[in-house]
C-alpha positions as CSV (number, residue, x, y, z in Angstrom):
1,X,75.0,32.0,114.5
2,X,73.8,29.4,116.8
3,X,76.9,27.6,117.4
4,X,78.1,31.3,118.5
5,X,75.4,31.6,120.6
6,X,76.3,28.0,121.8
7,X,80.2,29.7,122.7
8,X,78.5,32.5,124.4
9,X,75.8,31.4,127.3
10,X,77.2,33.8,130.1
11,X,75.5,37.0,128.8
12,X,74.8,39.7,126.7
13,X,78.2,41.6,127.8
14,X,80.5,39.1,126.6
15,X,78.1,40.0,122.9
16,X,79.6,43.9,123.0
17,X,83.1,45.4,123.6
18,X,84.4,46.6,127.0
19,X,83.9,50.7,126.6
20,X,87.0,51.8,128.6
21,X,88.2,55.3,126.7
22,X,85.6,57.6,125.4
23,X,86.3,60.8,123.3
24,X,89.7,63.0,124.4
25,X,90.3,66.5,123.9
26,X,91.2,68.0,120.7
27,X,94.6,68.2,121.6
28,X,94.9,64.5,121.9
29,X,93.5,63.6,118.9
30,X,95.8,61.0,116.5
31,X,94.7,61.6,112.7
32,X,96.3,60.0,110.2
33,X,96.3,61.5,106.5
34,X,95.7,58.7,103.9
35,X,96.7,59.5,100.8
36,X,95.5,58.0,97.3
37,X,92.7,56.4,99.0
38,X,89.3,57.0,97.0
39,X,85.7,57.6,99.0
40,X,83.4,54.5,99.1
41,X,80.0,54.6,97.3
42,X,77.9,54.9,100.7
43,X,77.8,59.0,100.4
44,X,76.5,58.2,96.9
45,X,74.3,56.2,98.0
46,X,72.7,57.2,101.1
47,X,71.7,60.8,98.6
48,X,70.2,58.8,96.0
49,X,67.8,57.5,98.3
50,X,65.9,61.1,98.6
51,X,67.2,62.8,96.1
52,X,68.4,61.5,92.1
53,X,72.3,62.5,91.0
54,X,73.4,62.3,87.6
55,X,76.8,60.9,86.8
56,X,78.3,64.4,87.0
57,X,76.5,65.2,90.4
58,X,78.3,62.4,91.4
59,X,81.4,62.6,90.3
60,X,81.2,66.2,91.7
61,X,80.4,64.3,95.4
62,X,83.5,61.6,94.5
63,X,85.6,64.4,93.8
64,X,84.8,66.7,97.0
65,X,85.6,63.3,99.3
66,X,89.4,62.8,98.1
67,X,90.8,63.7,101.3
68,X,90.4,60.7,103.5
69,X,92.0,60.6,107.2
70,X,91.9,57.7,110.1
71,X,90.4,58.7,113.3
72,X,91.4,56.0,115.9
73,X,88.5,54.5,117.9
74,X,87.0,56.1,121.0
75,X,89.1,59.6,119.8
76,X,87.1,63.0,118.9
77,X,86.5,63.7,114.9
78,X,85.2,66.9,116.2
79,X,85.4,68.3,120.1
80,X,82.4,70.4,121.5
81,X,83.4,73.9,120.6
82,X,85.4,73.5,117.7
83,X,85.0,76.3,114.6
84,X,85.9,73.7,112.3
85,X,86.8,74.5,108.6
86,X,85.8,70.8,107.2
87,X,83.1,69.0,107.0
88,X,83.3,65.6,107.9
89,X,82.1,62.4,106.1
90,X,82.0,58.6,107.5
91,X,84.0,56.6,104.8
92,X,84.4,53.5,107.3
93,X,83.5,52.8,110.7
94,X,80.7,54.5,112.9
95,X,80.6,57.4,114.4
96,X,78.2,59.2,117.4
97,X,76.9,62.6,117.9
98,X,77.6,63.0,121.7
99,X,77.0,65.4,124.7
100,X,79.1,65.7,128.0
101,X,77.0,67.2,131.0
102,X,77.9,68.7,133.8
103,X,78.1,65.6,135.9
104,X,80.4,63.6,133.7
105,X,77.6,61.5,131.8
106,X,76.9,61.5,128.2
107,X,74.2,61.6,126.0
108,X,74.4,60.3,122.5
109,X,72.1,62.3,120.1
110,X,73.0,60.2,116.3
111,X,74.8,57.2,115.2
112,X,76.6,58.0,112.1
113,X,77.5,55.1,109.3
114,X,78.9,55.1,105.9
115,X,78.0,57.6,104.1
116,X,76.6,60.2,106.5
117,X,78.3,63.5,107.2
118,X,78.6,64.4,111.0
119,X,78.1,68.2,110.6
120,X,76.4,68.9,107.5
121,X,75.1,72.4,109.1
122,X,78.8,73.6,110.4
123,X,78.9,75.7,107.3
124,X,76.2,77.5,108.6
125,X,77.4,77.9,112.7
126,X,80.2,79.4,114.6
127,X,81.1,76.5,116.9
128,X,80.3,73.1,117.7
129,X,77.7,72.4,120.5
130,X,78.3,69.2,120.8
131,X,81.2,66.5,119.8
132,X,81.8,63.9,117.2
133,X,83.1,60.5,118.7
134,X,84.8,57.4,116.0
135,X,82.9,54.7,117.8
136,X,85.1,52.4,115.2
137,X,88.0,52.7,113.7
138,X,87.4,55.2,110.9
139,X,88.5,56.9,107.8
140,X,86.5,59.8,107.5
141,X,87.0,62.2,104.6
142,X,87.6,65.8,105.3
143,X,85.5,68.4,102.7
144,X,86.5,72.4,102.8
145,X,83.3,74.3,104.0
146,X,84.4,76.3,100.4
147,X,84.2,73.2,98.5
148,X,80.5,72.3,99.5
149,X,79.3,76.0,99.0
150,X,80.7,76.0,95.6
151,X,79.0,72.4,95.1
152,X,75.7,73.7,96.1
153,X,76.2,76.8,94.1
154,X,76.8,74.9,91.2
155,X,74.1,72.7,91.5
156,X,70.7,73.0,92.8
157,X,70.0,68.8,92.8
158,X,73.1,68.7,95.2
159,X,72.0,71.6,97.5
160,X,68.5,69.8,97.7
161,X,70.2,66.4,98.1
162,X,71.7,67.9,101.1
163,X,68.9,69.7,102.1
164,X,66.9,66.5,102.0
165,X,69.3,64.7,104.0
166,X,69.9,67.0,107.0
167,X,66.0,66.4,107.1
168,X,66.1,62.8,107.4
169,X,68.5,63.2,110.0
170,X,66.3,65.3,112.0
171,X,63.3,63.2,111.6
172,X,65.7,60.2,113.3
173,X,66.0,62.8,116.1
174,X,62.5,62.9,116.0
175,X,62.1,59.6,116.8
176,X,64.9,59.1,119.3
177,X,63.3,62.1,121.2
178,X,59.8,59.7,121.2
179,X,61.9,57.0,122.2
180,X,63.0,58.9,125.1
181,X,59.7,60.4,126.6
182,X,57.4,57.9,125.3
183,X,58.0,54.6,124.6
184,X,58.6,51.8,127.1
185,X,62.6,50.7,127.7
186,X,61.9,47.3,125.7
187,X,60.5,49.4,122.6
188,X,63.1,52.2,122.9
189,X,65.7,49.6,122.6
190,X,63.6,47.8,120.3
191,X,63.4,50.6,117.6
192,X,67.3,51.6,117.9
193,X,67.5,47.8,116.7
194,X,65.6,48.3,113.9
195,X,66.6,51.3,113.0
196,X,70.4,50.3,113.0
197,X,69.3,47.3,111.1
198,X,67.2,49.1,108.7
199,X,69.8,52.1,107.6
200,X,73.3,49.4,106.9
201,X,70.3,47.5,104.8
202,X,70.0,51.0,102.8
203,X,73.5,51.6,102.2
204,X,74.1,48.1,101.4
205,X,76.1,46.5,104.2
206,X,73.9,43.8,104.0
207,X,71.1,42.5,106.1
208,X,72.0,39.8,108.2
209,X,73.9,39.3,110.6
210,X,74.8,43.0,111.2
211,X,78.5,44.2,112.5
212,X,76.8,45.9,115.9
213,X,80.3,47.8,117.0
214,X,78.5,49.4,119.9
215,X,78.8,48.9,123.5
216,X,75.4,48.5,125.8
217,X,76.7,51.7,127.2
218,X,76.9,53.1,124.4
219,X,73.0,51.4,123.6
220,X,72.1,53.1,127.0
221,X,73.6,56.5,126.2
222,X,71.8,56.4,123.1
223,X,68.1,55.4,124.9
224,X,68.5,57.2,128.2
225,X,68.4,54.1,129.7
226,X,71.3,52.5,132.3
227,X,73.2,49.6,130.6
228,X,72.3,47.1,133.4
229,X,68.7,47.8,132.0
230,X,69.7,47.9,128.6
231,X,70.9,44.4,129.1
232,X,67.8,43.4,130.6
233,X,65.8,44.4,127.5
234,X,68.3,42.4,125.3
235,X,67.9,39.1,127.1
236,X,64.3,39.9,126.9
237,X,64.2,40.0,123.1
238,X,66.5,37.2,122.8
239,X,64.7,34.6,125.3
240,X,61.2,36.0,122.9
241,X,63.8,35.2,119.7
242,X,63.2,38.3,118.7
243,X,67.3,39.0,118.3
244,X,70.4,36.7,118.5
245,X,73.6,38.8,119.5
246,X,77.4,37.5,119.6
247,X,80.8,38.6,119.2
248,X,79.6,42.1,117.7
249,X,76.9,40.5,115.4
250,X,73.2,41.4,115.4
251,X,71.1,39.1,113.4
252,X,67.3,39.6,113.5
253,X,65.5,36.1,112.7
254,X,62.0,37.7,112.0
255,X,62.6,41.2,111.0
256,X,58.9,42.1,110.9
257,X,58.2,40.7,114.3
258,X,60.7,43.0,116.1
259,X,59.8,45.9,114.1
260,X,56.0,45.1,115.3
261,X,57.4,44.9,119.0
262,X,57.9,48.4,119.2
263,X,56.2,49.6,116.2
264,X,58.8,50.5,113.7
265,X,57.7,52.3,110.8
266,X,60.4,53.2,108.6
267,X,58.7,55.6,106.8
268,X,60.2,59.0,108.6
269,X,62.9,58.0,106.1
270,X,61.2,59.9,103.5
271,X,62.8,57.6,100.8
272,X,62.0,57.4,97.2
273,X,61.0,53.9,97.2
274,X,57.9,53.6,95.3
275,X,57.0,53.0,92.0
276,X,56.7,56.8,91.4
277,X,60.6,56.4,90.4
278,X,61.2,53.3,88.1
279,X,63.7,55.1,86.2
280,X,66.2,56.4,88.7
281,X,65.5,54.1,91.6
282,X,69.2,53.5,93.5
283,X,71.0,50.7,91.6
284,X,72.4,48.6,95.1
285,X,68.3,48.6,96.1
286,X,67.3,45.0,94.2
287,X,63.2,44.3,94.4
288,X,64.6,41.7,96.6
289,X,66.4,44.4,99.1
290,X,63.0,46.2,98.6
291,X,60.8,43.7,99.9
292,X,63.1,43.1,103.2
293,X,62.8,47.0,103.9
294,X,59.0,47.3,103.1
């Protein structure tokens, strides 16, 4: 990491990819059917973390995921007004919840990475209120609205899985709303660090250094912040050593010591990590992997 810090004195925008394209209309969207390609564990095991699944639950899960498309990156997985009759899964790649007001700016409400569904609650609505952006590359599995209603039908430990999950989401909303109104640009930026650092830990993409695909525009649409002071806040942490950033890689030298510059507390997780569950703890979490989160 330090020799590709060495390579890459002339600032933090050489670190993150030009954002030129943003998402397109539904009618330009390129999505590309993959077939006999299976669904990676991350769905499995992002659920396990609030909620236990027996091998049938998940095979149930496995099952549901079989159809897996690529969505280009910078294209829609979902427009803003769309009725849509899937729901949609990150397999690969990120993804971000985004808005488009009136003046042409965005605003990016949720990152989304392996294993996270983008509209878990379209069942429920008419439309789409906001859109679905591939900030990667991504292969993103497409479930029938029917297929999840006859899932949580069939079983109540799925339903609640779900449940569980949509209010873990909300709670990260929670926080980026605090982010927003409350806390200072450095701790803002700070805590969407940590918290990007903290969920690819949970779903096992390993802790350091992190694959960061994300532009500091993207960083700013995400904090309400402008990128030039986005970029500000970066240099910051890395002249304190609190970060090192370089060709799309994050790696945090002291985890605990950026967390505690902007007060990260992971627990609005909700996740079963204690010893209350010895028996049906997640099998990628190690007492190792543990510790790094506690």
């Amino acid at each position: 990491m330090q020799d590709r810090m060495a390579r890459n004195n002339h600032g933090l925008s050489t670190f993150l990819p030009d954002v030129a394209d943003r998402g397109v209309r539904h009618a330009e969207r390129e999505i590309i059917k993959m077939e006999g390609v299976t669904v990676s564990p991350h769905v499995i095991r992002k659920l396990e973390l609030v909620e236990p699944l027996d091998k049938v639950e998940k095979e149930m899960i496995l099952s549901a995921c079989s159809d897996i498309r690529s969505v280009p990156r910078r294209r829609d997985i979902i427009s803003d007004g769309d009725s849509p009759e899937f729901l949609h899964l990150v397999v690969e790649g990120w993804a971000a919840r985004y808005k488009i007001l009136k003046d042409g700016s965005r605003r990016i409400t949720a990152f989304m990475l392996p294993g996270d569904f983008c509209d878990l609650h379209a069942t429920l609505l008419h439309a789409m209120d906001h859109a679905i952006l591939a900030v990667t590359n991504c292969r993103i599995a497409y479930v029938a609205n029917e297929e999840i209603d006859r899932i949580t039908k069939v079983s109540a430990t799925l339903a609640r899985a779900f449940w569980r999950a949509t209010l873990v989401d909300e709670a990260i909303l929670r926080q980026w709303l605090v982010n927003s109104g409350r806390r200072n640009a450095f701790e803002a930026v700070a805590h969407l660090l940590c918290e990007l650092h903290f969920r690819s830990q949970l779903i096992g993409l390993g802790s350091a250094p992190l694959a960061l695909p994300l532009t500091q525009e993207d960083l700013a649409d995400a904090s309400g912040l402008t990128a030039v002071h986005v970029n500000r806040m970066l240099q910051r942490m890395r002249k304190e050593g609190l970060i090192e950033m370089a060709n799309g890689q994050l790696f945090v030298p002291d985890v605990r010591a950026l967390r505690q510059s902007c007060g990260f507390d992971p627990n609005y997780f909700h996740l079963r990590l204690s010893d209350d569950y010895p028996s049906d703890r997640p099998e990628h979490l190690s007492d190792a992997t543990l510790e790094s989160l506690a």
